[in-house]
Backbone bond lengths (Angstrom), bond angles and torsions (degrees), N, CA, C in turn:
res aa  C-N    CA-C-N  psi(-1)  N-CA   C-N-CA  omega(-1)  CA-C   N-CA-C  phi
1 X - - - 1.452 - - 1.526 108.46 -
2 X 1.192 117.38 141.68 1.454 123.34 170.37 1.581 115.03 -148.83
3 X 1.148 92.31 148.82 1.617 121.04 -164.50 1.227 123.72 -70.90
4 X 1.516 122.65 13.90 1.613 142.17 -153.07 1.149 120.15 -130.48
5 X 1.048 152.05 165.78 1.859 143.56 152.58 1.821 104.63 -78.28
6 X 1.147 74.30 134.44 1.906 95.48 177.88 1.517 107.71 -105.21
7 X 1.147 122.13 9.19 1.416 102.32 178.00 1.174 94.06 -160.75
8 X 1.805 123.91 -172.83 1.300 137.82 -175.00 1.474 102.93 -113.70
9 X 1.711 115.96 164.11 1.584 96.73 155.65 1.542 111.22 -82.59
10 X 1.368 97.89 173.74 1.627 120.87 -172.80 1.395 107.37 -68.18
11 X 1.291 127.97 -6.52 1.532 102.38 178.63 1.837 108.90 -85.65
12 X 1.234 93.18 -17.60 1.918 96.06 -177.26 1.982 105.23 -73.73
13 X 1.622 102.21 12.74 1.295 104.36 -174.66 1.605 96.21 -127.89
14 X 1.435 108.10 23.45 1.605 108.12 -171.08 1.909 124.91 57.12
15 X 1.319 87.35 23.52 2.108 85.72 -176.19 1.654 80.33 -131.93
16 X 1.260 115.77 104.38 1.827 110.77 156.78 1.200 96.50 120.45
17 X 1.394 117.78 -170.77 1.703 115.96 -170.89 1.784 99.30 -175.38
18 X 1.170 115.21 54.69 1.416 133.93 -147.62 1.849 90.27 -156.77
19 X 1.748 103.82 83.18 1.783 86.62 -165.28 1.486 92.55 -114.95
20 X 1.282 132.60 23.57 1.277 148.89 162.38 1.739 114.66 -76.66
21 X 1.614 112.56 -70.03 1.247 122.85 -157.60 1.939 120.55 -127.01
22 X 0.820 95.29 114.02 2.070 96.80 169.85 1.524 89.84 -44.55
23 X 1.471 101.84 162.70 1.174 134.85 142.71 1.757 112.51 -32.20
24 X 1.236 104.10 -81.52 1.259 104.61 176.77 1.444 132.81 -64.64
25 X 1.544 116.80 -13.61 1.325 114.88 145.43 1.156 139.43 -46.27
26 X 1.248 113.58 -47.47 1.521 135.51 -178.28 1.428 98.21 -73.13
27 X 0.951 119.63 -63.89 2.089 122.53 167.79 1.519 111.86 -27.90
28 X 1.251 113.46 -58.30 1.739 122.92 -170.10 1.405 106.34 -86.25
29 X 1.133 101.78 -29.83 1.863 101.27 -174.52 1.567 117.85 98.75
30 X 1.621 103.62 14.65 1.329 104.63 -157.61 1.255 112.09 -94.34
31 X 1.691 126.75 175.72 1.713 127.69 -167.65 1.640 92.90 -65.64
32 X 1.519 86.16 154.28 2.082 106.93 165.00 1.716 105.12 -61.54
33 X 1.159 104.28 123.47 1.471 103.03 170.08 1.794 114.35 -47.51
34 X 1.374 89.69 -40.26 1.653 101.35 162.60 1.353 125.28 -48.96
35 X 1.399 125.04 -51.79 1.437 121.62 -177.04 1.330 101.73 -81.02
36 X 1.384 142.24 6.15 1.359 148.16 -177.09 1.305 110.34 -90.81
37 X 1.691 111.89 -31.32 1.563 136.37 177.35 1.766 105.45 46.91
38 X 1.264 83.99 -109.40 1.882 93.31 -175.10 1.356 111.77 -51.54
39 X 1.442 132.90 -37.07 1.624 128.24 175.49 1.139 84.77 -56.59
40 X 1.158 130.96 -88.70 1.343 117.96 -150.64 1.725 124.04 -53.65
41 X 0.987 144.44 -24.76 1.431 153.72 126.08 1.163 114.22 1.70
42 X 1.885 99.86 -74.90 1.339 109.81 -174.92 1.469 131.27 -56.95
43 X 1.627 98.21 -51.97 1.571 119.36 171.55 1.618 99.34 -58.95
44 X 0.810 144.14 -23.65 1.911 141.41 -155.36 1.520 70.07 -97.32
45 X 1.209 125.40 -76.65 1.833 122.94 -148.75 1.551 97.38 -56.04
46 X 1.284 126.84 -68.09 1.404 137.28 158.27 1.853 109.73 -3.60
47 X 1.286 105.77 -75.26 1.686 102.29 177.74 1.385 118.89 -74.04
48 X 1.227 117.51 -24.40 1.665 116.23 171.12 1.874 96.36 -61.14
49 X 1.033 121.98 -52.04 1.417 132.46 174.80 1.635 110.67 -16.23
50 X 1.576 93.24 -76.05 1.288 145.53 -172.16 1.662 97.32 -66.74
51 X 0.986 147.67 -57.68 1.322 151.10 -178.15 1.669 109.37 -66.57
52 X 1.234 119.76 -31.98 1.480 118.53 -174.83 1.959 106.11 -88.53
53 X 1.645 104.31 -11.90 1.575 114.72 156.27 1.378 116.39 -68.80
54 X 1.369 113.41 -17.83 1.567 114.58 -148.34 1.715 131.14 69.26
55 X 1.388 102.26 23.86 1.257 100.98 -175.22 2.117 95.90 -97.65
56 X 1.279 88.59 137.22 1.243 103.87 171.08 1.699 123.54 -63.84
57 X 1.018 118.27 99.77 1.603 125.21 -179.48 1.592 123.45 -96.73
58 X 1.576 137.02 106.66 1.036 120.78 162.71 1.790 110.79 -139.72
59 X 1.408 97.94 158.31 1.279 123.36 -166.24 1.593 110.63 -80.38
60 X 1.380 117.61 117.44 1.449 119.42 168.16 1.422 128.00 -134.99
61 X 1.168 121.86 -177.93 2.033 116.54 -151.75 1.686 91.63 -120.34
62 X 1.567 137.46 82.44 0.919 117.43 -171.09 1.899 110.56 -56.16
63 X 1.432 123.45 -30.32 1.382 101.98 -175.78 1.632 114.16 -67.99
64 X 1.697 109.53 -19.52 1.832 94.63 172.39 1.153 112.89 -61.00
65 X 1.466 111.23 -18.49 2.154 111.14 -146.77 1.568 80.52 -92.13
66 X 1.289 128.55 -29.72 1.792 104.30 -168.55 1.856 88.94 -78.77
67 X 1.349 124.33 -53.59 1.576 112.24 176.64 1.462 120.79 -46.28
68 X 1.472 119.92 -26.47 1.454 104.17 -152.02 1.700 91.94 -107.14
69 X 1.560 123.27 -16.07 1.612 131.35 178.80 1.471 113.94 -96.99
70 X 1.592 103.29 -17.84 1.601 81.06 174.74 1.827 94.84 -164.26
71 X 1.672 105.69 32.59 1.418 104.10 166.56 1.510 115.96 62.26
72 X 1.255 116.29 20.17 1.800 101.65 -171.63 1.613 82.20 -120.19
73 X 1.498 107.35 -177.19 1.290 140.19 -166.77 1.431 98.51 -104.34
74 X 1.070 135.78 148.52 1.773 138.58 154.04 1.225 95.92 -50.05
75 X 1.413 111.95 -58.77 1.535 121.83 -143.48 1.877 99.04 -65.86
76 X 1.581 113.59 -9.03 1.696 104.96 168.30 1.258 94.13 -93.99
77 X 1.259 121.61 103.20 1.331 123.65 172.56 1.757 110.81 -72.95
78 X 1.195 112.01 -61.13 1.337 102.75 172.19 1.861 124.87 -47.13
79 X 0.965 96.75 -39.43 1.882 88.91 174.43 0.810 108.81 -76.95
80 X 1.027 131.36 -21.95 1.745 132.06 -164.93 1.741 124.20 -75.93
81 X 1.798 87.75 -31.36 1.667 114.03 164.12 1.371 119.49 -69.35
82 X 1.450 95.34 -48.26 1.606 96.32 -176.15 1.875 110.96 -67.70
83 X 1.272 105.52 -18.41 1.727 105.69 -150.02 2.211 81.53 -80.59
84 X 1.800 91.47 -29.69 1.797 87.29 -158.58 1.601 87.59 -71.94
85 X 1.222 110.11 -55.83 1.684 108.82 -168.55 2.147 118.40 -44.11
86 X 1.709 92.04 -39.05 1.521 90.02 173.15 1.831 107.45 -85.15
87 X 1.194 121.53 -6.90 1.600 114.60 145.63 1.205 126.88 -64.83
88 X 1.087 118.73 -61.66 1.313 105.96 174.88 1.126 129.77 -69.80
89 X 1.600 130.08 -21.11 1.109 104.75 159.92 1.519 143.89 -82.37
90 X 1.504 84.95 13.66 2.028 90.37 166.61 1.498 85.91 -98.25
91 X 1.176 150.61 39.97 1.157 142.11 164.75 1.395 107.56 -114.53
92 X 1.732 106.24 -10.38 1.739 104.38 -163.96 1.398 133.98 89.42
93 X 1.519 96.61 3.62 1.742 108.49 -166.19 1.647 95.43 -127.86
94 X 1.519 85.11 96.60 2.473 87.71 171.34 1.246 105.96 -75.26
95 X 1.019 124.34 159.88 1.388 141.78 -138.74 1.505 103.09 -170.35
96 X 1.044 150.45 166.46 1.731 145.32 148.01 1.516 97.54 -128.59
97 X 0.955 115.05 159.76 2.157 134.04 -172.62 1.536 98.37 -93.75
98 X 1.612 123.54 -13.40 1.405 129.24 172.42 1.679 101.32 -88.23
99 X 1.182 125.99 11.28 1.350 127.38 -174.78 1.514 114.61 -116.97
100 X 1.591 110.34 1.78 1.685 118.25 169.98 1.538 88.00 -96.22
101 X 1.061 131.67 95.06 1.474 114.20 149.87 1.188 140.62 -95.47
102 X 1.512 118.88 5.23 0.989 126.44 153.47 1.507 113.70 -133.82
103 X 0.991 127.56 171.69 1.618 134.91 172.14 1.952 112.78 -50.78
104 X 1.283 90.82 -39.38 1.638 86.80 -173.95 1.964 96.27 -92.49
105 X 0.934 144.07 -14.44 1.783 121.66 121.68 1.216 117.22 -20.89
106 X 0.956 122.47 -79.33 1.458 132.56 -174.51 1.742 125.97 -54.44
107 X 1.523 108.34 -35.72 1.290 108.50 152.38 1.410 125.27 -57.71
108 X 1.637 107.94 -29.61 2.018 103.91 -155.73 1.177 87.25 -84.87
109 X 1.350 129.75 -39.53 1.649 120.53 176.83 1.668 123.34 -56.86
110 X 1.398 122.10 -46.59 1.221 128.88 159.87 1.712 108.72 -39.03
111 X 1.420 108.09 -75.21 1.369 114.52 -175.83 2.048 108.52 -41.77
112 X 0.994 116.05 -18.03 1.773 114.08 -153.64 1.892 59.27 -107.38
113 X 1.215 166.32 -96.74 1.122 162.74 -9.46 1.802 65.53 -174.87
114 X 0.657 118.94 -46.20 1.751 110.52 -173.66 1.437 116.64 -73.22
115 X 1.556 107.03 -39.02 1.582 120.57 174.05 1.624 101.23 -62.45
116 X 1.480 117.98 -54.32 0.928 93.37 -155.78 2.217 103.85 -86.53
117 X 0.463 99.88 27.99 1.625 123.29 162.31 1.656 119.53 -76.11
118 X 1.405 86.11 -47.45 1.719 98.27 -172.17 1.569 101.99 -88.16
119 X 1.257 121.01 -20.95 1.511 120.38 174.97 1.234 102.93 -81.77
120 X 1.431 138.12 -18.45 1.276 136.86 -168.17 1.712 100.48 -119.15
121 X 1.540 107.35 25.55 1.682 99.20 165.26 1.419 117.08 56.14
122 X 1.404 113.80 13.71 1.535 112.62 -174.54 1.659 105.31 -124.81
123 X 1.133 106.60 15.75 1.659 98.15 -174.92 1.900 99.96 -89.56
124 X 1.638 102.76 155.69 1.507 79.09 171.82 1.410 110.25 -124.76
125 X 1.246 119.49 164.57 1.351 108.94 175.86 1.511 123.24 -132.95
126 X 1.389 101.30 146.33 1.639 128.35 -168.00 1.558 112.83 -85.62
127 X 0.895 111.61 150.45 1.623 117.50 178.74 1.639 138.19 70.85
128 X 1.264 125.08 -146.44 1.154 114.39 174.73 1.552 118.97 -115.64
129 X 1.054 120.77 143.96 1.524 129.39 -174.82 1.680 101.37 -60.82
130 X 1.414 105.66 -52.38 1.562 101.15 168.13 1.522 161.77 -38.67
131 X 1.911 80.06 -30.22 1.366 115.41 -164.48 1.596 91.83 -110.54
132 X 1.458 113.89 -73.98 1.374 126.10 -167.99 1.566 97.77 160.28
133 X 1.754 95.83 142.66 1.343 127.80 -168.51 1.892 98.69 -97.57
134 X 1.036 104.16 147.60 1.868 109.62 164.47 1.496 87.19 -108.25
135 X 1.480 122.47 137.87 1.797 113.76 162.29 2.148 93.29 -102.64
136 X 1.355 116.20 132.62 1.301 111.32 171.22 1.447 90.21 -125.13
């Protein structure tokens, strides 16, 4: 899972005329892969990388995955720790809420919190297969 846009919209591929936002941008509410510029570059070059290994690469929104896995907001940071830390540890994995210390902590756990979603058939996904999927 990664924290970036993996793809462009479809009109820079001649299908659509929407050269701002995916499908699933507009769905989630999330930034233009465009105004993201170089993240998105990087992360795109990054999984092409990563894809010619055979490693499986997909793109997810950690603030949907804390709304859409356990209904909270990012922006409650404190519940949001406790809700991941008492997840994971019925998962077997201790964790402490003094161990997000910054926000992008708190994303890589969401994002792995998304993978393991998709291994458990419960992740869902946004957008178009054509364009690019968000998995939350």
């Amino acid at each position: 899972m990664i924290d970036a846009p993996l793809s462009l919209p479809l009109a820079y591929f001649g299908k659509g005329d929407d050269y701002f936002y995916r499908e699933a941008d507009r769905e989630l509410k999330a930034m233009s892969p465009l105004f993201l510029g170089g993240l998105t570059a990087r992360a795109m070059q990054l999984a092409a990388a990563w894809r010619k290994q055979n490693i499986l690469v997909y793109e997810c929104y950690p603030r949907m995955i804390a709304m859409r896995a356990f209904g909270l907001s990012s922006k409650n940071k404190i519940a949001l720790e406790q809700t991941i830390c008492t997840f994971l540890a019925q998962k077997g994995i201790g964790i402490a809420a003094q161990s997000f210390l910054t926000a992008h902590a708190l994303d890589s756990v969401l994002a792995w919190i998304s993978g393991y979603r998709l291994a458990q058939e419960a992740v869902i996904k946004t957008g178009n297969p054509f364009e690019g999927e968000i998995y939350t």
